[in-house]
C-alpha positions in Angstrom: 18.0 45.5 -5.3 21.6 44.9 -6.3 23.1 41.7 -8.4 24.5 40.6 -4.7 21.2 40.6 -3.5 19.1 39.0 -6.7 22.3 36.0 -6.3 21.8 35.4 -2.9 17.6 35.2 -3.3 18.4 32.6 -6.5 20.9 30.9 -4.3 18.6 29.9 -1.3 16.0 28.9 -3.5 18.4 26.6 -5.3 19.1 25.3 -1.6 16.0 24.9 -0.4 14.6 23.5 -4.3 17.4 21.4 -4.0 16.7 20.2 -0.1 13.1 19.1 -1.2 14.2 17.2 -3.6 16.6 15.3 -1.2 13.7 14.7 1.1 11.3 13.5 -1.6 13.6 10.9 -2.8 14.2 9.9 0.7 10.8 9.1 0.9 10.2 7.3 -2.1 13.3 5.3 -1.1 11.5 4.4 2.6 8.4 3.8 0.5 10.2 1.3 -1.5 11.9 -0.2 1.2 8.7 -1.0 3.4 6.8 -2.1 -0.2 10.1 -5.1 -0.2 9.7 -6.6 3.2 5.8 -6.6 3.0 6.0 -8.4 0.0 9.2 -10.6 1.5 6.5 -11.3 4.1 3.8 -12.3 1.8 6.0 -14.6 -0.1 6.5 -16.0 3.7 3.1 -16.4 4.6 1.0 -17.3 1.7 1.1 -19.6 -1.3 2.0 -18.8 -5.0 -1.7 -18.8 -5.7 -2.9 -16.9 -2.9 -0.6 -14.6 -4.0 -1.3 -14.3 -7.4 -5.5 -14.0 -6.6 -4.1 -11.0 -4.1 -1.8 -9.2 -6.6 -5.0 -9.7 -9.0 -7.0 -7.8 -6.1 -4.7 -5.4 -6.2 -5.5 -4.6 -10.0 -9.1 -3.5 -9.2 -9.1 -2.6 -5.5 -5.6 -1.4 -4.6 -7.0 0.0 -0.9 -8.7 -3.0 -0.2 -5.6 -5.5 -1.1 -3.7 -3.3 0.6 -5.5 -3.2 4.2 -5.5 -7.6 3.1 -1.8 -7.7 3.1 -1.4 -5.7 6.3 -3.6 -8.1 8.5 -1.5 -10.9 6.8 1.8 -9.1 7.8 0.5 -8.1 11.4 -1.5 -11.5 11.9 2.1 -13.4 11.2 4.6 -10.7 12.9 2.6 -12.1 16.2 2.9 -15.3 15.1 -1.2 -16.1 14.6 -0.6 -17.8 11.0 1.1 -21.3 11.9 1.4 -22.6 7.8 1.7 -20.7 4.7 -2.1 -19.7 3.6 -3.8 -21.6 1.0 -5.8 -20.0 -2.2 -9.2 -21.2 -0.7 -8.1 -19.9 2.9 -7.5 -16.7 1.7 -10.8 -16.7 -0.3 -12.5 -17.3 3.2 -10.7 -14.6 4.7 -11.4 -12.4 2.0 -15.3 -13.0 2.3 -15.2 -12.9 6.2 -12.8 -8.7 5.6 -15.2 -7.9 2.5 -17.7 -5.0 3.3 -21.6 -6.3 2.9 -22.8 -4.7 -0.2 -25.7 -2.2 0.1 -29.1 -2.7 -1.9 -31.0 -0.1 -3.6 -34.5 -0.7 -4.4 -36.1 2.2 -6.4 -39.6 2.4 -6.6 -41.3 5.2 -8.8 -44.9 6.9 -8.1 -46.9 7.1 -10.7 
């Protein structure tokens, strides 16, 4: 293998090293992009406290909050939420979307 050939190997890896990069920031970029308008559309659809007890969610249970904020988004794109959503609205609606916890009762033999 000759110094052409060991130039040429570092140069496509520097292409393609350099391509993946490219596409990675792209995507954090669309990432960032679609985390602005969801939270343009929250600010549109629900009150400063019912945004503040969501963002609190968000803390603890970032899956949960965000499968919340997506029904809020979708709910409003087709135009089901009329007025901006209270604090004690969206505690309803987070009772009515939270899973029913599972009991346990462990009994020993003996």
């Amino acid at each position: 293998m000759g110094d052409d050939e060991l130039a040429e190997i570092r140069r496509r890896k520097m292409a393609e090293i350099q391509q993946q990069t490219a596409m990675q920031q792209q995507e954090i970029d669309r990432q960032q992009q679609y985390e602005a308008q969801m939270q343009m559309a929250l600010m549109q659809v629900l009150e400063p406290e019912a945004r503040e007890r969501l963002s609190t969610i968000r803390l603890t249970r970032p899956d949960f909050a965000r499968a919340v904020e997506q029904q809020l988004v979708m709910l409003a794109q087709n135009g089901r939420i009329q007025k901006k959503i209270t604090d004690e609205q969206l505690k309803v609606i987070l009772k009515q979307v939270t899973p029913a916890k599972k009991e346990f009762n462990i009994r020993r033999k003996g």
